[in-house]
N, C-alpha and C positions, 0 to 999 in steps of 0.2 A: 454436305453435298455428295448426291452419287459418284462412288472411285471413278466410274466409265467417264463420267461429265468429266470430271476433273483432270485427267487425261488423254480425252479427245482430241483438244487442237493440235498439241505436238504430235502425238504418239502412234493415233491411226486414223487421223482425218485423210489421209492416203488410201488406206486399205477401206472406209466408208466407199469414199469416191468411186474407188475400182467398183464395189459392190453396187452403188449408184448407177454408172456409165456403163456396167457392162451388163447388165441385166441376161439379153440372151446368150452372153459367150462363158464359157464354164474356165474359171481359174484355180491355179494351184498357188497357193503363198508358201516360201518357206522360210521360217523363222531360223535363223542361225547365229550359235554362240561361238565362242572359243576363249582359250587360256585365260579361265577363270581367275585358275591358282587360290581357290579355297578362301575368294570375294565372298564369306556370307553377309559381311554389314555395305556399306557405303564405306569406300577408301576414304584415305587421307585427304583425297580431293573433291571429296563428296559426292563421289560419281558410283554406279552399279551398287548391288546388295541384292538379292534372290527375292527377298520382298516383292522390290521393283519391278524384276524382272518379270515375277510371276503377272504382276498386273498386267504388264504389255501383253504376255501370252494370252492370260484370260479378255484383253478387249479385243485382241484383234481375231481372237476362236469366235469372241461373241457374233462380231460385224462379217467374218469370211466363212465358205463354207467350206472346202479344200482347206487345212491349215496341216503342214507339218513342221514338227519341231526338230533342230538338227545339230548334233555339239559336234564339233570339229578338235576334240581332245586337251588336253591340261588340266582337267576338271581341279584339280588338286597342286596340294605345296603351294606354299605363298603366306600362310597366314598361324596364327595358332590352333586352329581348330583342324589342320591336317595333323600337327604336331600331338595334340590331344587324343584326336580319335583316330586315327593314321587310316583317313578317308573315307570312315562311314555316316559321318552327319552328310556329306556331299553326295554321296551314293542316295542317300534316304533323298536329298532334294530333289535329285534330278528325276528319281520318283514321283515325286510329288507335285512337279512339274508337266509332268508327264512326256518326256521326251521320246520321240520315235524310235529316230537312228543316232547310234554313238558309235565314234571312232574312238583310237587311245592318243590319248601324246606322249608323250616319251617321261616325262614325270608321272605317270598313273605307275611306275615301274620302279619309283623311289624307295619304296619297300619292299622291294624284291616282286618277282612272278607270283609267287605263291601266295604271298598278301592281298595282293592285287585280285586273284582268282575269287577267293574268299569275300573280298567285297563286292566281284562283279555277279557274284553269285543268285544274287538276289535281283539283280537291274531288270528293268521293264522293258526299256527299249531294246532295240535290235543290232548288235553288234556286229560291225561290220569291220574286216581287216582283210584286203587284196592282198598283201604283199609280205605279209609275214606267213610262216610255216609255223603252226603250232602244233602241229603232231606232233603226242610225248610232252609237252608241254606241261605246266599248270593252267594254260588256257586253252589246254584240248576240249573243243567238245564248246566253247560258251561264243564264237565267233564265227561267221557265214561271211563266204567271198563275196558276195554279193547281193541287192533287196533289190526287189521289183514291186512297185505299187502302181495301183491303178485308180486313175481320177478322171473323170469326165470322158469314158473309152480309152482316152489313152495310156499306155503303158510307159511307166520313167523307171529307169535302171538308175541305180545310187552303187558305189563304190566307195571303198576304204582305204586308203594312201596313207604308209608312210616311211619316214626317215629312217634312213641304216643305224640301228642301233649303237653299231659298234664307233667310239670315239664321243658317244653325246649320251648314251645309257652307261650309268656305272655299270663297273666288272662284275657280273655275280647275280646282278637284277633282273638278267635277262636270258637266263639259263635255260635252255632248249628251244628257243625263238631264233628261226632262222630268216634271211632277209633276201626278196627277190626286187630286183631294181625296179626302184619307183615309178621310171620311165616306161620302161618295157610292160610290169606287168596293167600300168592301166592301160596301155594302149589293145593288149591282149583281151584285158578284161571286156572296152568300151568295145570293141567287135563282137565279142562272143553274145554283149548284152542285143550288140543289135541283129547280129546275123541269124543270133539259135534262139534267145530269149527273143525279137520280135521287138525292141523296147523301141518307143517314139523318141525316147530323149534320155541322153546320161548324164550321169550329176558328180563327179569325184569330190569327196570328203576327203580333203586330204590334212593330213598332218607332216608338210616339210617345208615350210616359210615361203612367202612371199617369190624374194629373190636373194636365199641365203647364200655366204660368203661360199659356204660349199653347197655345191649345185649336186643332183638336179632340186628346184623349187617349181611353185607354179606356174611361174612363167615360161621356166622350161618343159613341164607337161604340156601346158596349153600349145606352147610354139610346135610341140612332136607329134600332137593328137589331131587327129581325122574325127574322130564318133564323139567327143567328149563336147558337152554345150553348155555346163555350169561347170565351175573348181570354187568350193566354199574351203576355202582356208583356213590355217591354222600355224601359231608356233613362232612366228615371228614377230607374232605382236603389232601386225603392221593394219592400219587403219585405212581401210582401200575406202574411199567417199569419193565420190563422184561430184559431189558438190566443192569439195578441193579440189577437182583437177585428177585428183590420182586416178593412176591407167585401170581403169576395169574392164575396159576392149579390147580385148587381146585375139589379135588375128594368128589361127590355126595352122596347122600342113598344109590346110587349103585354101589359104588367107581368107577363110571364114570367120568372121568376129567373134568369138567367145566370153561370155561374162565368169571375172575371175574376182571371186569376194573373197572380205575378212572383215572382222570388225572388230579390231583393236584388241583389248587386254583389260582382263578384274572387270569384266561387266559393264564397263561405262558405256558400251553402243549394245542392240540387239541387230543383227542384220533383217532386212524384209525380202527376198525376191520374190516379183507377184511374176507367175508364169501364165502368159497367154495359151491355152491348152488348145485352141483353136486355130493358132499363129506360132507355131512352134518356133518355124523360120524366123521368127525375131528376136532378137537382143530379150529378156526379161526388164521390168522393171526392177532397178534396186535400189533402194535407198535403208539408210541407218538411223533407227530410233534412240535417240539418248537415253539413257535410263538416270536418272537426276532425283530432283529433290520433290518435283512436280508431282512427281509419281506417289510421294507418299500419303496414305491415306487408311482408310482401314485395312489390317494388317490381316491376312490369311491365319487363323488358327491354327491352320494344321503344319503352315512353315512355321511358326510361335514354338508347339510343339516337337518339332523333331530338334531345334537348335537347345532348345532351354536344358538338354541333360548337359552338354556342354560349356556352355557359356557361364556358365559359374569357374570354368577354370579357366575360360582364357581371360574373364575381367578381371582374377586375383592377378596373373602372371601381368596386367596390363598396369597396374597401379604400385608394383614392389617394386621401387627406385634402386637403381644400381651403381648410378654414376650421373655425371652432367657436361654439359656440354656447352662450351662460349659459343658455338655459331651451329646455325642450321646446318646440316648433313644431306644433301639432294642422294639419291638413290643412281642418277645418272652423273652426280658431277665428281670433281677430280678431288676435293677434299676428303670423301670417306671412301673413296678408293685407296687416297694414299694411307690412310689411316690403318686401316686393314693390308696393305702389304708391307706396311711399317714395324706392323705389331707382326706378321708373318716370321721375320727376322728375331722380334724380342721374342717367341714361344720357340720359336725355332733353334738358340742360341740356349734357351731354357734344356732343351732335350737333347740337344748333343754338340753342345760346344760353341766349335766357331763355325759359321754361316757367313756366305758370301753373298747374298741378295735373297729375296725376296719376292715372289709373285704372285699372281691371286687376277682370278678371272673377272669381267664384269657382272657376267651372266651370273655370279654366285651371291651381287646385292639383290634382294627383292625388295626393298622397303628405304625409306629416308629417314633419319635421326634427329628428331627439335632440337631448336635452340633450346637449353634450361634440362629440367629434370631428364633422364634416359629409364628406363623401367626394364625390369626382364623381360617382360612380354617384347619389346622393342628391338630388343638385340639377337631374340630368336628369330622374328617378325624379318628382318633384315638378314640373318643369315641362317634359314630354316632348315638346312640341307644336313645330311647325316654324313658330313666330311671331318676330314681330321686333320690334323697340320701333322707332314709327314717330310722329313728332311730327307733328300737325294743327293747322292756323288753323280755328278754330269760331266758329261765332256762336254768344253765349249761349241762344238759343231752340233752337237746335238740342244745343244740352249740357244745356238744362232736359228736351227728351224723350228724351232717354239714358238722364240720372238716371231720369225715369219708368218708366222699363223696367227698369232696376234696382231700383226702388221693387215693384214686381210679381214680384221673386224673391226679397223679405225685403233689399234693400238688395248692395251689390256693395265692391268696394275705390277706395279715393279717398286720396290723399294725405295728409300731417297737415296741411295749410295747409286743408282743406275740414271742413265739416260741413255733412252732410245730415239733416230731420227729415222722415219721411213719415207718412200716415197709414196704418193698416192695414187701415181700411174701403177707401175709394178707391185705396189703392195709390199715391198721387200725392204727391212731393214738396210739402209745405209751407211749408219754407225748407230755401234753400241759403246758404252764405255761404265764402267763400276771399277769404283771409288777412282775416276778421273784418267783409267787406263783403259785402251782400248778390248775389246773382247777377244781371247785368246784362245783361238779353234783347238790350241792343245794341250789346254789346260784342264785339270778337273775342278770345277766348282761345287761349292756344297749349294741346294738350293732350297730353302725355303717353301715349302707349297704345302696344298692340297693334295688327299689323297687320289682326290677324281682325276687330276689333273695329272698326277706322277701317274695317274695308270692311261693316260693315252684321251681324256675326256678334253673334249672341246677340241675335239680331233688334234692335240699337239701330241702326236704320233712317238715322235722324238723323248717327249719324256720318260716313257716307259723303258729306254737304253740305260736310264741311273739307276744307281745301286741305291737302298733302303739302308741309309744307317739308323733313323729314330722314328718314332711314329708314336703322335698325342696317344695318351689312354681313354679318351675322351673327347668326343665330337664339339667341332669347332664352338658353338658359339655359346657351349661351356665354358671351353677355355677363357673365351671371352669376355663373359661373365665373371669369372675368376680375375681375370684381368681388373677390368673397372673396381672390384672389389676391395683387390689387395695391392694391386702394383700400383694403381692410382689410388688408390687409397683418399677416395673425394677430392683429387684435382681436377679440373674441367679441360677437357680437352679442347684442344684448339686447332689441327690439323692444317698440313698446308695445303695450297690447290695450285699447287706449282703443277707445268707442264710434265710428265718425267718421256713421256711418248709421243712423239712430234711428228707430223706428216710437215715433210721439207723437202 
């Protein structure tokens, strides 16, 4: 069966119609991704893989005549094949795909600037970044404040948005990248586009969440902007469908309705806005293409080609058993949370002694762990990051606004000897207590962590006040590979899913 046939009905019986119905009025579609995190197969849930992806692009270029392509940043980190080729099978994709415009998110930064530089060296599309300063940079010279494209006479300004590096980019990754508020400079941008550039319509690409814990997010661009009429988002993972219910109307400075997109995480949606080029004044249409199973069909060559130098090493890393496991591991639940700030404490206590808790971020699972065999591939897969388990001398007041900041993302991982209650009005820890006593603002604790995390990452600010007594010689999910190997030594693990962070 033709691939097109085959996913017509889900995929662009929409985009047909437009072309159908609208015969005289000239439209712009834009296709938009975001936080891939280095999806090249179909996850665990069966959903996204660049295959697929490609097909939607190629049906709906086929059916639209305006078609652009638009990543909204993460391309990368999440899988083994960032691990492998530290981001160039994903560069070659997005190639291959042939994407327009690219913003960055804050993981393209995982291996430093000058990594980063090197892969973006070669990109197709057109890279755009408002609010970062890269003069002196490693990415002097490869990014433009702003695109202007032109479709059907009109002219649409596009912009690049994003997050303050500092507290969410390791220390060291982001060396001569300076940062001008998100808020400000699109609002600056989205006039210049319309006043000097002359543009009908602006589009912000942004990379700084939804409506994250720390603001500003897109719904506080859209709530401060006057000129801005699309924000395609990125970073938070957050799956804005309109067919749920979620808010995509978001009224402006001038309580003008603005459409504010995302389309989830690992490729499982492609976003579509079809832009009326004639009707500017209205809302776009948007809707989210699933990229699924439907999709699969005869498979592109040339994406065949650029994965296969790789994928002989992420399948060996995928089948070399390490350890096992009595129950499934979710990626979001509280068992291999506590698992990993369990074991925080046991490496912790390895490197310099005695340790008083243990902590360890959400944000630093990517992946879930089966019930039954665990493989290497699986434990990097879950903890892909180039962190280290690094023990700090803390003063209690500076571990109470830690927690705090934890308290403000729904609570974080903490060892079993801790328990935290916060409120979920205020966001603010209540009580803390380890090993059964309350938390002692003036006391020094040893703690357990990360090294992103002791350096101020995931904005807990406070951390960066301890002192460095130990620091792994080797990136986490060594260590913990070394773990299953030898400390377990073939016992299954069985983790608890006890509460330890409680909104009360």
């Amino acid at each position: 069966m033709n691939l097109y046939r085959q996913i017509l009905p889900a995929a662009v019986a929409l985009a047909l119609m437009g072309g159908i119905q609208n015969v005289s009025a000239e439209h712009l579609v834009l296709l938009h991704t975001n936080d891939t995190h280095s999806q090249i197969y179909p996850d665990a849930d069966g959903l996204g893989g660049i295959q697929r992806r490609k097909a939607v692009v190629d049906s709906v270029r086929a059916v639209r005549r305006n078609v652009m392509l638009i990543d909204a940043g993460d391309i990368v980190q999440g899988t083994l094949f960032f691990n492998i080729g530290g981001g160039q099978v994903e560069e070659k994709l997005m190639n291959a795909l042939g994407y327009d415009l690219r913003i960055l998110g804050n993981h393209e930064f995982d291996n430093g600037a000058d990594s980063l530089a090197g892969n973006l060296a070669g990109a197709k599309a057109e890279l755009l970044s408002t609010n970062y300063r890269l003069d002196g940079s490693p990415l002097d010279g490869l990014f433009k404040k702003y695109a202007v494209r032109t479709y059907g006479g009109k002219r649409i300004g596009f912009m690049g948005i994003n997050l303050r590096p500092e507290g969410m980019i390791a220390e060291g990754n982001y060396d001569g990248v300076g940062y001008l508020d998100a808020v400000a400079a699109a609002n600056s941008t989205a006039r210049y586009l319309r006043d000097v550039e002359g543009v009908d319509a602006v589009v912000a690409v942004t990379h700084v969440g939804y409506s994250p814990s720390e603001p500003p997010g897109d719904l506080d661009i859209a709530a401060a902007s006057k000129d801005i009429d699309i924000i395609i988002g990125g970073h938070s993972h957050t799956l804005v469908d309109p067919a749920s219910g979620h808010m995509h109307r978001v009224k402006n400075a001038d309580g003008r309705e603005i459409l504010v997109a995302q389309a989830g995480k690992r490729g499982h949606y492609v976003g579509q806005i079809d832009i009326d080029l004639d009707s500017l004044s209205a809302l776009p249409e948007y809707t989210l293409i699933r990229v699924d199973g439907r999709l699969d069909g005869k498979a592109d060559p040339e994406i065949d080609a650029i994965i296969e130098p790789y994928r002989r090493g992420v399948d060996s890393l995928m089948t070399l058993k390490v350890g096992e496991s009595a129950i499934a591991l979710d990626r979001d639940g509280r068992p291999l949370l506590n698992f990993v700030a369990d074991y925080m404490v046991t490496r912790g206590r390895q490197l310099a002694g005695d340790v008083d808790l243990g902590l360890i971020n959400k944000g630093g699972l990517r992946t879930s762990l089966p019930k039954g065999d665990i493989t290497e591939g699986m434990v990097i897969n879950m903890m892909p990051f180039n962190n280290y388990t690094t023990v700090i001398e803390l003063k209690g007041s500076d571990l109470m606004d830690a927690l705090d900041v934890m308290a403000r993302t729904g609570g974080n991982g903490v060892s079993r000897n801790v328990a935290v209650e916060y409120s979920p009005v205020s966001k603010k820890c209540t009580s803390v207590r380890i090993d059964g006593k309350p938390l002692d603002k003036d006391k020094v604790y040893r703690v357990a962590t990360i090294d992103y995390l002791a350096n101020g990452g995931d904005y807990m600010q406070s951390l960066r006040n301890g002192k460095v007594v130990a620091r792994s010689p080797q990136v986490l999910y060594r260590d913990l590979l070394t773990h299953f190997r030898t400390d377990l030594k073939g016992k299954k693990i069985k983790p608890s899913g006890e509460n330890r962070f409680k909104a009360k």
